[in-house]
Phi, psi and omega in degrees: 000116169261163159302117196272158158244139190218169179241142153237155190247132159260122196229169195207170167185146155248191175306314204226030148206160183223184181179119161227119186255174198240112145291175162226166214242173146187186201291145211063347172307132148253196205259339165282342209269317177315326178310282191306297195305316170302301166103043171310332190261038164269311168308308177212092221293349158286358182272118201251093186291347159282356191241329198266173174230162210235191169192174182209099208055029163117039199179088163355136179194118145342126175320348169260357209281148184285134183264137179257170172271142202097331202277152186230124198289117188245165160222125171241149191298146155346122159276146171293336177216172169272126186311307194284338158276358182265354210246329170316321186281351169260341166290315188303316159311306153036259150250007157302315190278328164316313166284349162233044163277000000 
């Protein structure tokens, strides 16, 4: 039986650098084993892999989940605010400017 190889992308992004590297793979890698093996966090040295989440082409997927080939691995950063208090805090402006017209 041989081991198939495959290339899978571990990708990262901030405001202002981005990065996606390409590894290979083979049957059974996961999204924590893919994470370490690219050695992103060499690059970027705030990426806390016990802590941070993941996806897998835009869809949340656990640190454990087994990667097929081609998929691409996101780690995504802490959000800074709650999307539904920020976008309330922007209707509410809003109509604040609104009324004072």
């Amino acid at each position: 039986m041989t081991i198939e190889h495959f290339d899978v992308e571990v990708a990262y992004a901030k405001a202002d650098e981005q990065a996606i590297l390409t590894i290979t793979a083979e049957e059974g890698l996961t999204v924590r084993q893919a994470v370490e093996r690219s050695r992103i966090t060499e690059r970027f040295p705030e990426i806390d892999i016990e802590n941070s989440k993941f996806g897998i082409f835009g869809k949340a997927a656990k640190a454990d989940a087994v990667l097929n080939p081609g998929d691409r691995v996101e780690i995504y950063r802490p959000l800074i605010a709650d999307p539904k208090v920020a976008r309330k805090k922007r209707a509410a402006e809003g109509k604040a400017l609104k009324k004072g017209n």
